[in-house]
C-alpha positions in Angstrom: 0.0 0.0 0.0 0.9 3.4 -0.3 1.8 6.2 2.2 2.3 10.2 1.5 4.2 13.0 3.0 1.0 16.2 2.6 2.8 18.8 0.6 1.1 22.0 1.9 2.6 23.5 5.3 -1.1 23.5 6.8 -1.8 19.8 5.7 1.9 18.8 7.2 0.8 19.9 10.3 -2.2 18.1 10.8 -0.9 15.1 9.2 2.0 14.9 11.5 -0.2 15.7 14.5 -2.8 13.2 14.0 0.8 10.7 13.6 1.8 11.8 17.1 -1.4 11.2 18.2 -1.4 7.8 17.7 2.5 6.2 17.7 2.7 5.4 21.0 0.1 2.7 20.5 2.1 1.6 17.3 5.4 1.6 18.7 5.6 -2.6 19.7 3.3 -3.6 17.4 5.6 -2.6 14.4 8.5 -2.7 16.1 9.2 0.4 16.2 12.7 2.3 18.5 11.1 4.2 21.1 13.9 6.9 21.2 13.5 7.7 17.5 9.8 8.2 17.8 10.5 10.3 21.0 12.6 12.4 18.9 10.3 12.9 16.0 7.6 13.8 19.0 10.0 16.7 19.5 10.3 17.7 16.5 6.7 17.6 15.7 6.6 20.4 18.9 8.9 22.7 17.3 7.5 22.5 14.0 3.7 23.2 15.3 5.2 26.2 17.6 6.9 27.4 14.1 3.8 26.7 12.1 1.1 28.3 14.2 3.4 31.7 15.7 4.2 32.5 11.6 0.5 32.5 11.3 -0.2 34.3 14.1 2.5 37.4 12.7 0.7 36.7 9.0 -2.0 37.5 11.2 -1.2 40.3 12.7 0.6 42.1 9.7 -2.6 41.9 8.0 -4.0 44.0 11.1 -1.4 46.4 11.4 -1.5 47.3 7.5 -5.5 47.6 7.8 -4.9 49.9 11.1 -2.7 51.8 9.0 -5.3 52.4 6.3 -7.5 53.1 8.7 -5.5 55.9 10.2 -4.7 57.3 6.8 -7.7 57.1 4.9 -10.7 56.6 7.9 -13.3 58.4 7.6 -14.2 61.5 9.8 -11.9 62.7 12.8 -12.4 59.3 14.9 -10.5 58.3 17.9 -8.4 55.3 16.4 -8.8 52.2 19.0 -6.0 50.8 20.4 -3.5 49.6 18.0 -3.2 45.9 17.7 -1.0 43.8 19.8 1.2 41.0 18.8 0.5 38.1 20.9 3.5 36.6 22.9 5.8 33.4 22.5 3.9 30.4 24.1 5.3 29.6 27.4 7.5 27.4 27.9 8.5 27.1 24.6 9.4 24.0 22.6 13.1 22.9 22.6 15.3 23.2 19.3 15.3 20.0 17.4 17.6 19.1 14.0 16.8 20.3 10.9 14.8 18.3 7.9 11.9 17.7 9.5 9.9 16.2 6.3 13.1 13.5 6.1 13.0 12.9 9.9 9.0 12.1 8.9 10.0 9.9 5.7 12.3 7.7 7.9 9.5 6.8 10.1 7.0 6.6 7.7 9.2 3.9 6.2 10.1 2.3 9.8 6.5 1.5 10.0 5.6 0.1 6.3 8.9 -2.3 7.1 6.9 -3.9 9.8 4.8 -7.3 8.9 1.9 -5.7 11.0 1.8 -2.4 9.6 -1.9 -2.6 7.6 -3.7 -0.2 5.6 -6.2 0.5 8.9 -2.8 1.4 11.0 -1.8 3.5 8.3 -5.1 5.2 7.8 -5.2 6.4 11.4 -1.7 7.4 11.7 -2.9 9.6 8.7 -0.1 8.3 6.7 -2.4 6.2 4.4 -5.3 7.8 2.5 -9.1 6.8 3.0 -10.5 4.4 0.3 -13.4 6.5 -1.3 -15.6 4.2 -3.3 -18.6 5.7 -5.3 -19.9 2.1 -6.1 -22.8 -0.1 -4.1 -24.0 1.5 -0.7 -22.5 4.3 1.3 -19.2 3.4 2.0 -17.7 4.5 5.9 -15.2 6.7 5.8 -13.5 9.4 7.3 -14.8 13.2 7.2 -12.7 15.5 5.1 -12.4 18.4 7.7 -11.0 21.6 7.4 -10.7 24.6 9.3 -10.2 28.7 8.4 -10.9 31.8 9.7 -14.6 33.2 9.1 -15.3 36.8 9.5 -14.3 38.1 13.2 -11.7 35.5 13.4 -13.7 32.7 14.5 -13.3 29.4 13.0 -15.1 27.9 10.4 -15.2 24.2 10.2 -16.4 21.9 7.4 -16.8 18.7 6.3 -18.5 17.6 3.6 -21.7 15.8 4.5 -23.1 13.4 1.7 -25.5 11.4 2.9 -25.1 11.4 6.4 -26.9 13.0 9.2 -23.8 15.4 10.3 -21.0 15.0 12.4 -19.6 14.3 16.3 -16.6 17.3 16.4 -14.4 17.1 18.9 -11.9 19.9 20.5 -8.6 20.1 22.0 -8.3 23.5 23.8 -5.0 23.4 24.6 -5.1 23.2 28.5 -3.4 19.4 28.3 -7.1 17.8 28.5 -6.7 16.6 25.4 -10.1 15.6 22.9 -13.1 16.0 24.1 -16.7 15.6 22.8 -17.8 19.8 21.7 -20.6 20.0 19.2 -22.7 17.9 17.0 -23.4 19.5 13.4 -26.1 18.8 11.5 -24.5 20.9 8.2 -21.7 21.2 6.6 -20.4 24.3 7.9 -19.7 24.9 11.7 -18.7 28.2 13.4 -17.4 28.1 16.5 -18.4 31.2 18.8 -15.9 29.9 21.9 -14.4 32.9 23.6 -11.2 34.3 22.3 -8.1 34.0 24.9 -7.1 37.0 26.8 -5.7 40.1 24.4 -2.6 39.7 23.6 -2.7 36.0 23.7 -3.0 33.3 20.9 -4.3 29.6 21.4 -3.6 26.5 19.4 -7.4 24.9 18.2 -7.9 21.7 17.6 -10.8 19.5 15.8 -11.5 16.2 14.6 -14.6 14.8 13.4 -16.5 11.5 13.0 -19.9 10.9 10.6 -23.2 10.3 12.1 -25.7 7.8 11.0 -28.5 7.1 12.9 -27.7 9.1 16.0 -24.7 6.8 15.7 -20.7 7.4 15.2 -19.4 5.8 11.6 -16.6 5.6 10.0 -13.5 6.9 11.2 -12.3 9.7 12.9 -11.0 12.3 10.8 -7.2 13.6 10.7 -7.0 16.0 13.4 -6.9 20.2 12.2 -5.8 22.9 13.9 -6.1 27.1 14.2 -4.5 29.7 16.1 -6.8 32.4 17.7 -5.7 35.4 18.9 -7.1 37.3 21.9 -9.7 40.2 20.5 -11.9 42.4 22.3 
């Protein structure tokens, strides 16, 4: 079977998230070195820190520029509000890793395919091996396709694409060390969630993943995990 490496920055970082997530179960099963997935754990902290703090400053550029605008072409003879803040370094922050990160990832990957247990369900939740999508016979079970951006105001809109199925079960890591749990059931496509922004001055990590609903029931498989900053806003 085949495994992939995502391309896209964005996509890396989920896939190699939803990886994390679920290596330590793998690690005797395919006979895997505990020190080298340890390592790659690392890694994977330092490249979400680097991932998610560059789009916090995309984020705030694209502020400053429009207060800018705003203070050279605004209408009237406004007050300006209070100019906008760039949110601090997470605390403690990650430790430095090596470099080549994707090749670090590749090396695993291939670790695990090496293995006489490694199958195409392992793979598929590690997010390492793409979902079978079958358009033949009766709805197939799969995993949601779910995504996540910024909708207007800055809070984020998830979506999955629904087909024939009642919704989906999404679930939410806040970033307090909880971990997953159960947050909203959505009956369409689109989801915006209207969760408080952190303190100003302050950015969060989000995280989601989703599962179809059938019957009231969970199906399928649970999707690769995705993730947003939000910053603090009044």
């Amino acid at each position: 079977m085949d495994t992939f490496i995502e391309d896209s920055e964005g996509k890396l970082s989920v896939q190699t998230e939803t990886f994390c997530e679920g290596i330590d179960k793998q690690v005797t099963n395919l006979g895997l070195t505990k020190v080298k997935v340890d390592k790659f754990k690392l890694s994977n902290n330092f490249w979400q820190f680097l991932f998610a703090i560059t789009n916090t400053g995309i984020l705030y550029s694209h502020e400053m520029v429009a207060y800018k605008k705003l203070f050279l072409h605004g209408p009237g003879t406004a007050m300006m509000g209070e100019v906008p803040v760039l949110a601090e370094y997470p605390t403690p922050m990650p430790g430095l890793t090596p470099s080549n990160f994707r090749t670090q990832f590749a090396e695993l990957i291939g670790d695990c395919k090496k293995s006489p247990n490694f199958t195409e369900s392992i793979g598929i939740g590690l997010g390492i091996v793409k979902v079978p999508i079958s358009n033949a016979g009766p709805m197939v079970e799969f995993s949601p396709n779910l995504s996540v951006k910024p909708a207007m105001g800055g809070h984020p809109l998830l979506h999955a694409t629904k087909g024939n199925y009642q919704g989906y079960e999404l679930y939410k890591d806040w970033g307090d060390g909880k971990g997953f749990v159960h947050f909203k059931t959505s009956l369409t496509a689109d989801f915006l969630d209207n969760s408080p922004f952190p303190p100003i001055g302050t950015s969060e990590v989000w995280r989601y993943k989703a599962i179809y609903l059938k019957k009231s029931e969970e199906v399928g498989i649970l999707s690769a995990i995705v993730s947003i900053t939000v910053v603090g806003a009044e």
